[in-house]
C-alpha positions in Angstrom: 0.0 0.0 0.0 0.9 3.4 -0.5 1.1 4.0 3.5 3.9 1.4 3.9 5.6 2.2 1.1 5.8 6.3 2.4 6.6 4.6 5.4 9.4 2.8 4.7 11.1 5.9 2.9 10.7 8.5 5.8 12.2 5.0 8.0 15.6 5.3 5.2 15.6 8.7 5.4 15.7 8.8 8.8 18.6 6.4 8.8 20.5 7.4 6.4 20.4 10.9 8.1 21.4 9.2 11.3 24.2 7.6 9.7 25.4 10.6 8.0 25.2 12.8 11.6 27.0 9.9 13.3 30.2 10.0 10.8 30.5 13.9 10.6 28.8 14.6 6.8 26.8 18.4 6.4 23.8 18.2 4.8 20.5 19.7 4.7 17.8 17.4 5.9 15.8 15.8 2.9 12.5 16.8 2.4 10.8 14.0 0.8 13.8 12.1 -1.3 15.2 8.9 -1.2 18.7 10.8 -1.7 21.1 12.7 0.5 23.2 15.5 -0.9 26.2 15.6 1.7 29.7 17.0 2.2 32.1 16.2 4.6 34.5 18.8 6.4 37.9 17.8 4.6 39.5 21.1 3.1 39.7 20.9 -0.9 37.6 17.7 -0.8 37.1 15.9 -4.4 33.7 14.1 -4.5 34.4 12.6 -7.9 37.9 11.1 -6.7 36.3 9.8 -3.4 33.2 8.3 -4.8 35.9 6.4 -7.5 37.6 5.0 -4.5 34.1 4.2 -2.8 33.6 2.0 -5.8 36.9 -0.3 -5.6 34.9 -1.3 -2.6 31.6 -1.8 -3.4 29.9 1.6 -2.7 28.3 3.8 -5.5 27.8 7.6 -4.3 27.0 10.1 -7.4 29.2 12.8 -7.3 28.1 16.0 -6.9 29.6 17.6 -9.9 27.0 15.8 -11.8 24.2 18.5 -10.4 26.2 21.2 -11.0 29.2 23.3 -9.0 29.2 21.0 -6.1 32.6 19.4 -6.4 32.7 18.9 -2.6 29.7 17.3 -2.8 28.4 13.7 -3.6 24.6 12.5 -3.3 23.5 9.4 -1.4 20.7 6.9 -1.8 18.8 5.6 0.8 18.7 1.7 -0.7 17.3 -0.8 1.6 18.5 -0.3 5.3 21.0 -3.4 5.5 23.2 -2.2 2.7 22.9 1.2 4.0 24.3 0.6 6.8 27.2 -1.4 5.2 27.5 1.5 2.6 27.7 4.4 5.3 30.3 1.8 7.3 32.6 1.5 4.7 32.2 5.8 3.2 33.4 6.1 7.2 36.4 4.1 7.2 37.4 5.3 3.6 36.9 8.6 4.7 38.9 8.2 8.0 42.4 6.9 5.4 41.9 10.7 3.6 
């Protein structure tokens, strides 16, 4: 039903913007989407060279240079909550090697 469904997105939204919180990312809170748009606080921070390294383990983030000036920037989905939750895991500990 549609109820569940609207459910279940405000439930990944609300984890993936706990996640996010948790390892230090600034955002502004979706309204809505199945997507975060985050940035971390690294100086001179390149989304499209982080979200290529994300991949050699598994993890697809969409750059932000894709929407526009926002090369700090990189967009995450809320998939189900299981890979989620592994995703965010492994953006942390590639984040903490930076």
């Amino acid at each position: 039903s549609t109820h569940s469904f609207a459910r279940k997105i405000r439930s990944r939204q609300k984890t993936l913007s706990d996640l996010a919180e948790n390892i230090g990312l600034e955002f502004i809170e979706p309204d809505g989407a199945m997507y975060l748009f985050a940035r971390t606080k690294h100086k001179n921070f390149d989304a499209t060279k982080f979200s290529e390294k994300l991949l050699d383990h598994g993890v697809a983030i969409a750059p932000g240079e894709g929407f526009g000036d926002y090369k700090e920037f990189f967009r995450i989905t809320a998939i189900d909550e299981t890979k989620l939750k592994e995703g965010m895991t492994i953006l942390d500990s590639v984040l903490k090697e930076l």
